[in-house]
C-alpha positions in Angstrom: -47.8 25.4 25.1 -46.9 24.4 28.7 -50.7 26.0 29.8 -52.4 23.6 27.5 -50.8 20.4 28.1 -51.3 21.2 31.9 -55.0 21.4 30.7 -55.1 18.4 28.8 -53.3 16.7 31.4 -56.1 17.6 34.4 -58.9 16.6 31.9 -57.0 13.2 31.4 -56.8 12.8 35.3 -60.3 13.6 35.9 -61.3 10.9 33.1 -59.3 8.1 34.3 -60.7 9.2 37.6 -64.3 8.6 36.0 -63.2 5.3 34.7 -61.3 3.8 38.0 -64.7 5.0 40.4 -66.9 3.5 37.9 -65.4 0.3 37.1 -64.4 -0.4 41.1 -68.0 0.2 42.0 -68.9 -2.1 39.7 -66.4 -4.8 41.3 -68.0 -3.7 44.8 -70.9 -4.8 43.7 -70.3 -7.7 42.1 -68.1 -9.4 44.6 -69.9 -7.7 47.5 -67.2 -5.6 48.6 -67.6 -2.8 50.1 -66.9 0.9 48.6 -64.5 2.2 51.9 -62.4 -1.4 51.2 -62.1 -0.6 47.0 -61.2 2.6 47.9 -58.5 1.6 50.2 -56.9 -1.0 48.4 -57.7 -1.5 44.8 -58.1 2.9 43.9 -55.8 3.4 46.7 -53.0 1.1 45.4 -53.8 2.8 41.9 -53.4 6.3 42.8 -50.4 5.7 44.3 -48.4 4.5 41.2 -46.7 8.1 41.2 -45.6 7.9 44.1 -44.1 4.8 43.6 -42.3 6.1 40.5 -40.9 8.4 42.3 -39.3 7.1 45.4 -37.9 4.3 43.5 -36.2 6.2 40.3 -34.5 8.2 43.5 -33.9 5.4 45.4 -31.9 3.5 42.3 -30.2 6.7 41.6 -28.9 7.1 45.3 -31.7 10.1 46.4 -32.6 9.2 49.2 -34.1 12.6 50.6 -36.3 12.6 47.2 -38.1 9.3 47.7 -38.1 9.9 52.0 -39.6 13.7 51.4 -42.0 12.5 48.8 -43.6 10.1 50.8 -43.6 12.3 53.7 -44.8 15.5 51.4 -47.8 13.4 49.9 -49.1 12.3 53.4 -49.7 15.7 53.9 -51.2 17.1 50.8 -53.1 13.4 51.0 -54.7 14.9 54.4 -54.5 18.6 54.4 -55.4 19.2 50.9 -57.0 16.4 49.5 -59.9 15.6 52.7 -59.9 19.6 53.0 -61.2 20.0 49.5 -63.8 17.0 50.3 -64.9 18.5 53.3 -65.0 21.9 51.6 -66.9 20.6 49.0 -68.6 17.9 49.7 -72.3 18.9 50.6 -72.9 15.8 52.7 -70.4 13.4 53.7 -71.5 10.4 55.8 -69.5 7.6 55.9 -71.5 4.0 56.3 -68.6 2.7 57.9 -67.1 3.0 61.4 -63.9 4.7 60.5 -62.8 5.2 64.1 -63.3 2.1 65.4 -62.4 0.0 62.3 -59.3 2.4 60.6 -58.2 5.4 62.5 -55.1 3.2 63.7 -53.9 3.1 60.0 -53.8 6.4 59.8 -51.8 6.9 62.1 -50.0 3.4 63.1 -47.3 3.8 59.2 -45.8 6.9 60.1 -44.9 6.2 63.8 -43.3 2.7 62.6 -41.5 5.2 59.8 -39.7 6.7 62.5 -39.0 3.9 64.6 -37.6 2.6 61.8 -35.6 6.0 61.1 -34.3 6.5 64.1 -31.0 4.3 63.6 -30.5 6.8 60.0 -31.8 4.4 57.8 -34.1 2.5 56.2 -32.3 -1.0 55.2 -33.2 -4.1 53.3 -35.1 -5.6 56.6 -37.2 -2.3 57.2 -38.0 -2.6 53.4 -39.1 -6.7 54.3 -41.1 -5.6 57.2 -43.1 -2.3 55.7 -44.5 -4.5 52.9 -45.6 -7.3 55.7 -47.5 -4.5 57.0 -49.1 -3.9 54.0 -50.0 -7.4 53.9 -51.3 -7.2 57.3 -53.6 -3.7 56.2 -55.2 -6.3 53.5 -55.9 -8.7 55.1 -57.2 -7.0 58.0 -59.2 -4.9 55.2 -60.6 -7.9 53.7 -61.8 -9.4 57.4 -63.4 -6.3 57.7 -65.3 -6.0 54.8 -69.0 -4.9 55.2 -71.8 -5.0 52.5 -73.6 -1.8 51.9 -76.5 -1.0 50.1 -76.0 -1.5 46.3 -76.4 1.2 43.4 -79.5 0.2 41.8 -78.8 1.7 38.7 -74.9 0.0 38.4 -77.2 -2.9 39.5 -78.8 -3.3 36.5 -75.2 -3.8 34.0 -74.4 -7.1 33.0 -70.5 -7.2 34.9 -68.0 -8.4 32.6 -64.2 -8.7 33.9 -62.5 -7.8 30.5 -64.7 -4.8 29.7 -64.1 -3.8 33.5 -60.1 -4.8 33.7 -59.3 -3.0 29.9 -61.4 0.4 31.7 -59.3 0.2 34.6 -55.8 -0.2 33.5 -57.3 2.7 30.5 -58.3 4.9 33.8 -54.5 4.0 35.4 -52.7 5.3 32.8 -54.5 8.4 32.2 -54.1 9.7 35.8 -51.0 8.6 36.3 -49.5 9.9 32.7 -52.0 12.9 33.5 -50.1 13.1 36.8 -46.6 13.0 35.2 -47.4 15.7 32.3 -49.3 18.1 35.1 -46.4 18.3 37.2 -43.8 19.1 34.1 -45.6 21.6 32.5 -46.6 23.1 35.7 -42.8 23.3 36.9 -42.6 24.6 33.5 -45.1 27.6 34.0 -43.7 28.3 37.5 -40.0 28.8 36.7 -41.4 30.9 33.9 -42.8 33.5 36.5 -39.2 32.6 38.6 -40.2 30.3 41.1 -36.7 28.6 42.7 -36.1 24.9 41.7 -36.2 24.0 45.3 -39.5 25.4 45.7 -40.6 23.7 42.6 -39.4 20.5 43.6 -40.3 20.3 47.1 -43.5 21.5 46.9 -44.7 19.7 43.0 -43.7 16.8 43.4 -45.7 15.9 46.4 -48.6 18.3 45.1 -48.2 16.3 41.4 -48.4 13.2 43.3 -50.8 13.5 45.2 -53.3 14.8 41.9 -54.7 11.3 41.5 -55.6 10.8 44.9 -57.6 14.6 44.8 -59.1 14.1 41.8 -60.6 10.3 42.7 -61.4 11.8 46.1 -63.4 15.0 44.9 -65.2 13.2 42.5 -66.3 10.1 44.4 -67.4 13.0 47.8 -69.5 15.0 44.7 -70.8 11.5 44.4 -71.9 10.8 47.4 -69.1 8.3 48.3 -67.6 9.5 51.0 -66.2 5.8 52.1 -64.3 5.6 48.7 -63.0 9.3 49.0 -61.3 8.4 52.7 -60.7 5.2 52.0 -58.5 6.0 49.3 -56.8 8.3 51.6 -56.1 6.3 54.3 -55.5 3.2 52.0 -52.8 5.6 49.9 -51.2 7.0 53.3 -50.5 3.3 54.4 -49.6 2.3 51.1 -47.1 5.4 50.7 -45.2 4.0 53.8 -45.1 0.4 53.6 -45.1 -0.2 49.5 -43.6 3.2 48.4 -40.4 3.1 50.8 -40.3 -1.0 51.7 -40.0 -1.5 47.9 -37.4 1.6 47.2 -35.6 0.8 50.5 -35.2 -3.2 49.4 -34.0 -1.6 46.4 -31.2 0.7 47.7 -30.8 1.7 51.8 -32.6 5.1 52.3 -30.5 7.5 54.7 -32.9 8.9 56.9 -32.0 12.4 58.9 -35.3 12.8 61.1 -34.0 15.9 62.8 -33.6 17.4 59.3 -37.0 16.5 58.9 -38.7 17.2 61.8 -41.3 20.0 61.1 -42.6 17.8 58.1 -42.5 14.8 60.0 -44.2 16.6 62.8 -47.1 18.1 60.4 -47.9 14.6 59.1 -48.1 13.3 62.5 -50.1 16.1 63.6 -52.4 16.0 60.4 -52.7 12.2 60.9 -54.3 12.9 64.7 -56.7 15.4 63.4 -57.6 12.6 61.4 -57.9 10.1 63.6 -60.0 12.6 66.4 -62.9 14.1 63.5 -63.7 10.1 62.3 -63.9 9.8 66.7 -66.4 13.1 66.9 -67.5 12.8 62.8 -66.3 16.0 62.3 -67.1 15.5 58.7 -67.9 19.1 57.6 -66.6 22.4 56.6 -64.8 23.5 59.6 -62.9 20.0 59.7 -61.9 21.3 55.7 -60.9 24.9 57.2 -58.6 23.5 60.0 -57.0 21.4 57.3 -56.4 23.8 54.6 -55.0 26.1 57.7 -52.5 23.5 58.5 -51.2 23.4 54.9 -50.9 26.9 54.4 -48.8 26.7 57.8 -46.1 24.2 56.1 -46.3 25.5 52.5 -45.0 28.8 54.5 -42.5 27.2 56.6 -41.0 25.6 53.0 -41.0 29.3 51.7 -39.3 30.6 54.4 
């Protein structure tokens, strides 16, 4: 039973992800936007709903390591698993935008104010304040930086109507994120069925579970031949995860913070987040980039086993 909801749960996440890639490309279009600055806010704000859900349930029930670790965990499936899989994939990917020059900063720029923040053992009410003025700031300096591309001739050519598009994407929402929620029960279900420990399970899933909306949106849009939306939602999901996920669940309840007990995971985001930043300097933008990635996660997924 648990095999086929997990199945009908991925095929509800890869529609919803039809639906959201659609209907935002279609906003693009009609307002001129363009697809690296959907991607990064509207898809990116989207995807991270679970997330979200996550780190704030734990924050109002006093779990403070849950909703720090998930945050911290997604980051790195966001980068390591998610842009590997593009890059592995992906038979071209050339971004129309200058992701160095314009973004690489935000990749980067959340986690070291995380542990600024963090270094005092917690994450209070004024952190919280501050993380969400930074998310301000990433919109605002996202919509000053917007840059028309060239349009999809064939989306070109559909009348754009806001409640056909709005009733689509809240429809596309809710099936990853649902599709999210039921994929990560019914695969903890099918993994302590083979006797996988709980703190594997929960460790490892939760970020992995997470971070299914962002992989399925990002595969999907790279197959496409939108590479801006795939990273922008990556980058856009990785600030997002700092500033909205842990300002709003630290405003709700002060987050404990014990760096040194999370040092090696910190240290992999970071690390991931510079690899990052030096293949958009060099557009490393192929398979090797993928390789190196999917290295790097085996690396932590094998430090968390040990």
């Amino acid at each position: 039973m648990d095999l086929i909801i997990f199945t009908v749960a991925m095929a509800a996440l890869i529609y919803g992800a039809d639906f959201i890639i659609e209907q935002s490309e279609k906003i693009a279009l009609h307002y001129n936007i363009s697809h690296f600055v959907i991607g990064a806010t509207l898809v990116a704000l989207g995807t991270s709903l679970p997330e979200m859900a996550v780190s704030i349930s734990a924050s109002m029930k006093g779990s403070a390591d849950i909703a720090v670790a998930n945050v911290i965990g997604s980051t790195i499936f966001n980068i390591a698993l998610v842009l590997g899989t593009v890059f592995l994939l992906a038979k071209k990917i050339a971004p129309k935008r200058d992701l160095f020059a314009k973004d690489s900063a935000w990749a980067l720029f959340p986690i070291l104010v995380f542990i600024l923040m963090g270094i005092d053992g917690q994450l209070n009410l004024i952190d919280g304040v501050l993380f969400l003025l930074l998310m301000a700031a990433y919109l605002i300096f996202l919509i000053g930086s917007n840059q028309v591309e060239d349009i999809d001739e064939d989306l070109a050519k559909e009348k754009f109507a806001w409640g056909k598009t709005s009733v689509l994407l809240i429809v596309g929402f809710i099936f990853v994120v649902v599709g999210a929620d039921f994929a990560i029960d019914s695969a903890g279900n099918i993994a302590r069925q083979f006797g996988i420990s709980e703190w594997i399970i929960g460790l490892f899933l939760v970020a992995f579970g997470t971070s299914l909306p962002e992989l399925t949106i990002s595969i999907k849009s790279a197959m496409n031949n939108n590479a801006d939306l795939a990273i922008g939602n990556i980058i856009g999901s990785n600030v997002a995860n700092f500033t909205m996920v842990l300002g709003l669940a630290s405003i709700i309840n002060p987050l404990n913070v014990d760096l040194n007990a999370y040092f090696f995971d910190i240290a992999a985001a970071v690390i991931l987040s510079l690899m990052l930043v030096f293949i958009t300097a060099n557009k490393l933008y192929n398979k090797s980039a993928g390789v190196v990635f999917m290295v790097v996660l085996a690396l932590v997924i094998q430090n968390g086993l040990a």
